[in-house]
C-alpha positions as CSV (number, residue, x, y, z in Angstrom):
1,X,59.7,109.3,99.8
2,X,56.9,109.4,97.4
3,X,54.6,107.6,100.4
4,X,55.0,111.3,102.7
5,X,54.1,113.5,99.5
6,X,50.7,110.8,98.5
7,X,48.0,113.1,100.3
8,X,49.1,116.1,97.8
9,X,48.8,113.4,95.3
10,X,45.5,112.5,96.5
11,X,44.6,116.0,96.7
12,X,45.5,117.1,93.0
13,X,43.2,114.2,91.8
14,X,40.6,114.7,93.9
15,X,40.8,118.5,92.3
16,X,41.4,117.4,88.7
17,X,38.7,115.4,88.8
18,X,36.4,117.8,89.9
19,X,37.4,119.9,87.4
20,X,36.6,117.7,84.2
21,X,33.2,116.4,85.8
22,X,31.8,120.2,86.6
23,X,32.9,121.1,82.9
24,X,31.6,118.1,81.3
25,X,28.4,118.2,83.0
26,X,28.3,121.7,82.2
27,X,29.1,121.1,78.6
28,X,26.5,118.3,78.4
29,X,23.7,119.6,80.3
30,X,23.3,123.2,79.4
31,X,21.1,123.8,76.3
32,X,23.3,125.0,73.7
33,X,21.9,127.2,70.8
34,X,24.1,129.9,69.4
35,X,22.8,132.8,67.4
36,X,23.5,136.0,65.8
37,X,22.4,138.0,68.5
38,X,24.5,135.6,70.8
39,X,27.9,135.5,68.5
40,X,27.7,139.2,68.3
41,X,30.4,141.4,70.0
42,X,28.0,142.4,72.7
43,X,25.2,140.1,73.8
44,X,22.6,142.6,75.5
45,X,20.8,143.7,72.5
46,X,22.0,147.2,72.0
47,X,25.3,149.0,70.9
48,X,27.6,150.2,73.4
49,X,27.6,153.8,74.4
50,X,30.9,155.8,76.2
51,X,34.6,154.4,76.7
52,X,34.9,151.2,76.9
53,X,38.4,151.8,79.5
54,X,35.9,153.8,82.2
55,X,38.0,153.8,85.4
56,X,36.9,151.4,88.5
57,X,37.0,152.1,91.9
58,X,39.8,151.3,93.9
59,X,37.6,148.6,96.4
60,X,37.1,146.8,93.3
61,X,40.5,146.0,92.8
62,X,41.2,145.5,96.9
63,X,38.4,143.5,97.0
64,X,40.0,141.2,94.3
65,X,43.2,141.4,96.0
66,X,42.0,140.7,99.2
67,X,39.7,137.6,98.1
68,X,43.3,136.1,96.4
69,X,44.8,136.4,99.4
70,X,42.9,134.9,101.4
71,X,41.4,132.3,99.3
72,X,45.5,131.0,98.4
73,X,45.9,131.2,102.0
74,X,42.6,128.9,102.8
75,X,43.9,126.3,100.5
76,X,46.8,125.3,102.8
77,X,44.5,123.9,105.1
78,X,43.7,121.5,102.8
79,X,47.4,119.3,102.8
80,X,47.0,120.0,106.9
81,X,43.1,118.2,107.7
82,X,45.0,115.2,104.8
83,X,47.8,114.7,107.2
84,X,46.3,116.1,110.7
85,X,46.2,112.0,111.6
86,X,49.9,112.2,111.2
87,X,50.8,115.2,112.8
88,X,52.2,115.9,116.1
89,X,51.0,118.5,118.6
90,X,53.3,121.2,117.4
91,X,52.4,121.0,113.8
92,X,48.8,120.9,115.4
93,X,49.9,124.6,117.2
94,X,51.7,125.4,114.0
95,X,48.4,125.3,111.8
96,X,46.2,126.8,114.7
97,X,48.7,129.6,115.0
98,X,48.1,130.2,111.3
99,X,44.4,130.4,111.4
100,X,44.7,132.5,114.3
101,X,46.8,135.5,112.1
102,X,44.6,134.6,109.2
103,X,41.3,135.3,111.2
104,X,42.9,138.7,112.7
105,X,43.9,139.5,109.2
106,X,40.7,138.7,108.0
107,X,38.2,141.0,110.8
108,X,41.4,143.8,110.7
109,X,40.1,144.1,107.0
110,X,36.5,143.9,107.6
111,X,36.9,146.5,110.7
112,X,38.5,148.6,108.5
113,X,35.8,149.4,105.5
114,X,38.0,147.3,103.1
115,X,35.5,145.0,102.2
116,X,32.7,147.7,101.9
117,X,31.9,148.3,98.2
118,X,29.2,151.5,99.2
């Protein structure tokens, strides 16, 4: 039982690892020299003028939403190219199929201005 679920195994290593070598490279290799211009509340140089709470645009937020949509839906490809030597033709279909409604999903939104921040 464990053997069928090894490629997620594989997969959330391969990921953690990642993880702790981007932040300890970044950590180590980034010159580090805080100030008190850089420890202040705001960094640019100069006090902050109007409300803080100023409202957004609405494609700010659909973009957002849109790009964690899609971007949790692109990481189930990765568990299906671990096991595509195992698979048989219909899980093959299955995953094409998917990629097929994500890609309509995907130029339905562009098509329709969602992704248009003008």
């Amino acid at each position: 039982m464990i053997l069928e679920y090894s490629f997620i195994f594989k997969y959330l290593f391969f990921c953690l690892l990642i993880t702790i070598v981007l932040f300890s490279l970044s950590f180590f290799l980034v010159y580090q020299k805080p100030g008190i211009e850089k420890l202040s509340a705001y960094e640019c140089g100069f006090n902050p003028y109007g409300d803080a709470r100023s409202k957004f645009e609405v494609r700010f937020y659909i973009v957002g939403i849109l790009f964690i949509i899609f971007d949790l839906e692109i990481t189930y490809l990765f568990p299906w190219v671990l096991s595509l030597d195992y698979m048989t033709v219909n899980g093959i279909l299955v995953m094409y199929i998917f990629i097929y409604i994500l890609t309509i999903g995907f130029l339905y939104e562009w098509f329709k201005g969602a992704l248009d921040l003008e």
